[in-house]
N, C-alpha and C positions, 0 to 999 in steps of 0.2 A: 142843523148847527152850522153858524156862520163863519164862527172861532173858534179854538181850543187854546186854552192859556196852560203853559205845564208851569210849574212854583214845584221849587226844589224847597223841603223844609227847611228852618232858622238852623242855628248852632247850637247845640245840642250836648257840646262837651265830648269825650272820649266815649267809644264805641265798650260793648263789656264784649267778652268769652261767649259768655251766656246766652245765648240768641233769647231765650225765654224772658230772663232780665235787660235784653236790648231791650225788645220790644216798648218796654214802660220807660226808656229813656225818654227823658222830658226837655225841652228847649232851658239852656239857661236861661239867667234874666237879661243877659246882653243881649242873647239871641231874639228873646219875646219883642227887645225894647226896638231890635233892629227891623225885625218885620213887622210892625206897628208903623216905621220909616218904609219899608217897602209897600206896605199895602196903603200909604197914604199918597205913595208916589201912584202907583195905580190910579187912584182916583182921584188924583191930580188930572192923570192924564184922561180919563172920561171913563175910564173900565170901572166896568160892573157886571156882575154873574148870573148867568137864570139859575144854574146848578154847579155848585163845587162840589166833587168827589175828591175822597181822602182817603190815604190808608190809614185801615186801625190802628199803627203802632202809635205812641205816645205824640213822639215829637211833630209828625206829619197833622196830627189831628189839632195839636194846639196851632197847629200853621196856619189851617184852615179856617179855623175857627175865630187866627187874628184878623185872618183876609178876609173872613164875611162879613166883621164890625163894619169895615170899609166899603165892601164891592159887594157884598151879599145882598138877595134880595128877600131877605128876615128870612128866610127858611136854614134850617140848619144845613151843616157838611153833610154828605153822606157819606159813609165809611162801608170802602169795598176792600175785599180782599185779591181784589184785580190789582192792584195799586203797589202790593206788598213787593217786595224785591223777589227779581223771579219769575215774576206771574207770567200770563201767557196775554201776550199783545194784540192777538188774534182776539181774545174773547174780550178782551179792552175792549177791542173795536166794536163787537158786536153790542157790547153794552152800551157805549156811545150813540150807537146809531140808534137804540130800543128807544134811548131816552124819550120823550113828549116833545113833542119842534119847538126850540128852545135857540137862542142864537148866539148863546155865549156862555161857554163851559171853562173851568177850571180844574186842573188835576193838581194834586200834591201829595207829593211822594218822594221820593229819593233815590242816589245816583246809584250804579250807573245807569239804573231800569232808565229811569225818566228820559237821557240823554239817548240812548238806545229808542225808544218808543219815540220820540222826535225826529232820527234820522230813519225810522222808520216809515215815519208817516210820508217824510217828505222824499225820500227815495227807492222806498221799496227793498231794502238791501239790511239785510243783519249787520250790529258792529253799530258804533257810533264816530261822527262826525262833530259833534258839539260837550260839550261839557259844560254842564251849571254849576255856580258855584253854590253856596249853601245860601238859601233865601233868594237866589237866578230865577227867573222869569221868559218865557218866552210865548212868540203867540203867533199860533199859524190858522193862517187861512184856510179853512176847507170846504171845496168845492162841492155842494151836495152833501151823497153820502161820505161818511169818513174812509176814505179807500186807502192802504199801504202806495207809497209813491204817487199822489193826487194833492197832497197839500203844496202850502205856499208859506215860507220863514217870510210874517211881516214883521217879526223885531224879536230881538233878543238887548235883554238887558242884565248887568250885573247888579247886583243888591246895591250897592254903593250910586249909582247912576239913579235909581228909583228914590233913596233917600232925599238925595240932592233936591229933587224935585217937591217934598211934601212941604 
């Protein structure tokens, strides 16, 4: 892998109690209509995906599934449970690197994991250094194998900047 793209899910409306009923929370339509302008900004800019990886929950999976109209190379999201909030970044990794030599990956999923898993990658260090906003984009360089503190921030963008563009 040559890239890793993180995409923070759309807007989604109010979080519930429920973590069982989060889960099925779904992007409003402002949100779907926004990342349609994100992921057109993408492919504005030349991005395109060998594999998007997704978490199961709702909102992340329709995220994924707007960004492959655009960037995807017709094979579906896959939906991991690595993704979910929480998960262990360590076996992210390991699943990244299993992947088939591919040169351009996408995760989505949501804060703080995602923002956390980026200042991981890029420093080796727990805690985060960046914050996405909702439909945020970034894309780091990785050197070879995907190693904790071995990548490289070649951009970050806010949802709003990606739109402009499509």
């Amino acid at each position: 892998m040559k890239e890793l793209c993180i995409i923070r899910h759309g807007l989604a409306g109010n979080g519930m109690i429920d973590e069982r009923r989060d889960e099925k929370r779904p992007l409003t339509a402002r949100g779907k209509a926004k990342m349609g302008g994100v992921a057109g900004g993408l492919k504005r800019l030349g991005v395109g995906f060998d594999v998007i990886l997704t978490s199961p929950l709702a909102r992340a999976t329709e995220t994924a599934e707007i960004v492959d109209e655009y960037c995807g190379n017709g094979r579906a999201p896959l939906r991991t449970d690595l993704l979910k909030p929480g998960a262990s970044f360590d076996k992210l990794i390991a699943r990244l690197n299993a992947l088939d030599p591919v040169d351009r990956v996408a995760l989505v999923g949501h804060e703080s994991s995602l923002s956390e898993f980026a200042s991981y990658c890029l420093s080796a260090a727990l805690g985060s250094f960046i914050t996405l906003k909702k439909g945020g984009v970034l894309m780091l360089e990785v050197h070879g194998r995907l190693k904790p503190g071995e990548c490289t921030l070649s951009w970050l963008m806010k949802p709003s900047q990606l739109v402009e563009l499509s």
